[in-house]
LOFI-563657 format. One line per field, with one value per atom (N, C-alpha, C): atom name; x, y, z. Coordinates in steps of 0.05 Angstrom, whole numbers, plus 5000, padded with zeros to 4 digits. Example, Ala and Ser with C-alpha at 12.3 -4.5 7.8 and 13.67 -1.06 7.14 Angstrom:
residues 2
name <- (N/CA/C/N/CA/C)
east <- (5264/5246/5264/5257/5273/5258)
north <- (4886/4910/4934/4955/4979/5001)
up <- (5156/5156/5156/5142/5143/5157)
***
This chain:
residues 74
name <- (N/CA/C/N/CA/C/N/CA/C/N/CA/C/N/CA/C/N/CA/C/N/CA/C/N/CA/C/N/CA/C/N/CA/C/N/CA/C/N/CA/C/N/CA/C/N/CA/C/N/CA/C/N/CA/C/N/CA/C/N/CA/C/N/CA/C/N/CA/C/N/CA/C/N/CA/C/N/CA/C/N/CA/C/N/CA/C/N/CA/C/N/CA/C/N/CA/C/N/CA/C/N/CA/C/N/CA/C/N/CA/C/N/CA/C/N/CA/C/N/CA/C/N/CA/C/N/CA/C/N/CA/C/N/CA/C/N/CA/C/N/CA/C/N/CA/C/N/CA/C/N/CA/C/N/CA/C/N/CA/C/N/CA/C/N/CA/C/N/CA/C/N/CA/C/N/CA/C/N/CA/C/N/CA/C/N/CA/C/N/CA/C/N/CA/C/N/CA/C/N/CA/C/N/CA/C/N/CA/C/N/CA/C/N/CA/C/N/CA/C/N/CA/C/N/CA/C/N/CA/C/N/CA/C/N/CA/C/N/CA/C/N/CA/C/N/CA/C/N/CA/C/N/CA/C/N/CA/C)
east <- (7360/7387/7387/7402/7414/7423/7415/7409/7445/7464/7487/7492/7488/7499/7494/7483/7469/7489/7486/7506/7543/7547/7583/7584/7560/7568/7570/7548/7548/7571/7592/7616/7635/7634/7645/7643/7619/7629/7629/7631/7639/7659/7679/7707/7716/7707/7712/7723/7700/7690/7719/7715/7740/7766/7773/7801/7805/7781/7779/7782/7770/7768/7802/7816/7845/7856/7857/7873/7870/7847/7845/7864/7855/7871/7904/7902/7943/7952/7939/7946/7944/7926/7921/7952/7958/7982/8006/7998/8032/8039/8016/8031/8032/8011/8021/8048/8056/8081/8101/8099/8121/8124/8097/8101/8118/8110/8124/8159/8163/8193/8208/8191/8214/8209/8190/8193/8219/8215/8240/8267/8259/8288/8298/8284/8295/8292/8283/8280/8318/8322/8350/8378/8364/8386/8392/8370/8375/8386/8379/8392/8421/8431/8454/8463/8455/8461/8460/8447/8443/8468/8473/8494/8524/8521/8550/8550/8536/8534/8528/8524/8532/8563/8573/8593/8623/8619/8629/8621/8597/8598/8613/8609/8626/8647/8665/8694/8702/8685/8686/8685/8662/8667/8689/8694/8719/8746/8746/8765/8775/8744/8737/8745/8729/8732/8762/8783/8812/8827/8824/8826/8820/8798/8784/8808/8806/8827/8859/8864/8890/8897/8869/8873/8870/8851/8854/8879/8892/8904/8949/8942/8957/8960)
north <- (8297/8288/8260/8253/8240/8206/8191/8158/8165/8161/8159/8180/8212/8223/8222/8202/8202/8177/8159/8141/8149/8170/8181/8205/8212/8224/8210/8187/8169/8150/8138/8133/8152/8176/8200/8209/8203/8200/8181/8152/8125/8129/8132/8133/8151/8177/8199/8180/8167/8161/8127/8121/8093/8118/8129/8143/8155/8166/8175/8151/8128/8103/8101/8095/8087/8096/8129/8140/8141/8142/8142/8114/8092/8078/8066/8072/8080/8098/8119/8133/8118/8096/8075/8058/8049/8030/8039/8063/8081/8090/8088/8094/8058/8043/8012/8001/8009/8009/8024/8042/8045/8035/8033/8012/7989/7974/7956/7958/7980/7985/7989/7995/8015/7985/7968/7943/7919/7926/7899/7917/7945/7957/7942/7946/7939/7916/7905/7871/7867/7879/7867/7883/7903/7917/7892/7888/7868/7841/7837/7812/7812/7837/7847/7843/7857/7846/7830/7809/7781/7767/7770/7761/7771/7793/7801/7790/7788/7769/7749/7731/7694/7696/7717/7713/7713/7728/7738/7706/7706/7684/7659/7655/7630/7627/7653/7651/7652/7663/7648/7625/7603/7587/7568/7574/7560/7551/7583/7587/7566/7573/7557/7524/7521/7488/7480/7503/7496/7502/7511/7507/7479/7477/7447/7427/7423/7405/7404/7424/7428/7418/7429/7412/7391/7385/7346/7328/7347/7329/7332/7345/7346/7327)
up <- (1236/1235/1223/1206/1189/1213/1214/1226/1225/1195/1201/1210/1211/1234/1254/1277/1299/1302/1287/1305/1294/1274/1285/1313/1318/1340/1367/1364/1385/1381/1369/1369/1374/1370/1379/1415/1417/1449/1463/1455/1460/1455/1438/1433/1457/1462/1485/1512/1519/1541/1547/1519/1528/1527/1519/1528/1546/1555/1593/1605/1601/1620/1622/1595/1595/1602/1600/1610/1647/1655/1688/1698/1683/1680/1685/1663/1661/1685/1691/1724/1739/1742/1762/1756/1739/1733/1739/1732/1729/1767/1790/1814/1818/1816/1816/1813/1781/1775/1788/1799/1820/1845/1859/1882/1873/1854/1850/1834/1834/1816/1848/1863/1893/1909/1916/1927/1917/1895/1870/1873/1881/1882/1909/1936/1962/1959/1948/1950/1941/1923/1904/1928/1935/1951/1983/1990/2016/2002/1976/1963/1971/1954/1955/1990/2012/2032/2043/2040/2045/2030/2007/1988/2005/2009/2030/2055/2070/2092/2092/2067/2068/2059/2043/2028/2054/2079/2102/2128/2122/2140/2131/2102/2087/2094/2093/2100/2123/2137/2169/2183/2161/2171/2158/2130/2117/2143/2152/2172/2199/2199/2233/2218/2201/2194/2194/2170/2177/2195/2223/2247/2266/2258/2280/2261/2236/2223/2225/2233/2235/2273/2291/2323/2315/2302/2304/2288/2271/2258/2276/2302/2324/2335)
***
């Protein structure tokens, strides 16, 4: 066998062998990547609730404040 056919088959299964690696890979990333897409989802969803309950407490206390101002100014 031919020196250059000995080393295109041996790049031939070096090449094999990195697209198995990548591809096992990318399966590794791709459930990673969803851990992290469903965490940033609940992260933004409690944002969102957090944002409705400062936005509720705010006007509560707007309230209370123009109350105490209106007893003192009696």
């Amino acid at each position: 066998m031919s020196r250059l056919l000995q080393a295109a088959e041996r790049l031939a299964a070096a090449t094999e062998q990195l697209e198995k690696a990548a591809s096992a890979r990318s399966g590794q990333g791709n459930g990673e990547h969803a851990q992290v897409k469903a965490a940033l989802d609940k992260a933004q969803r409690e944002n969102e609730a957090l944002a409705e309950a400062t936005n509720l407490v705010s006007g509560r206390l707007d309230r209370a404040i123009e109350r105490i101002q209106d007893l003192l100014e009696r």
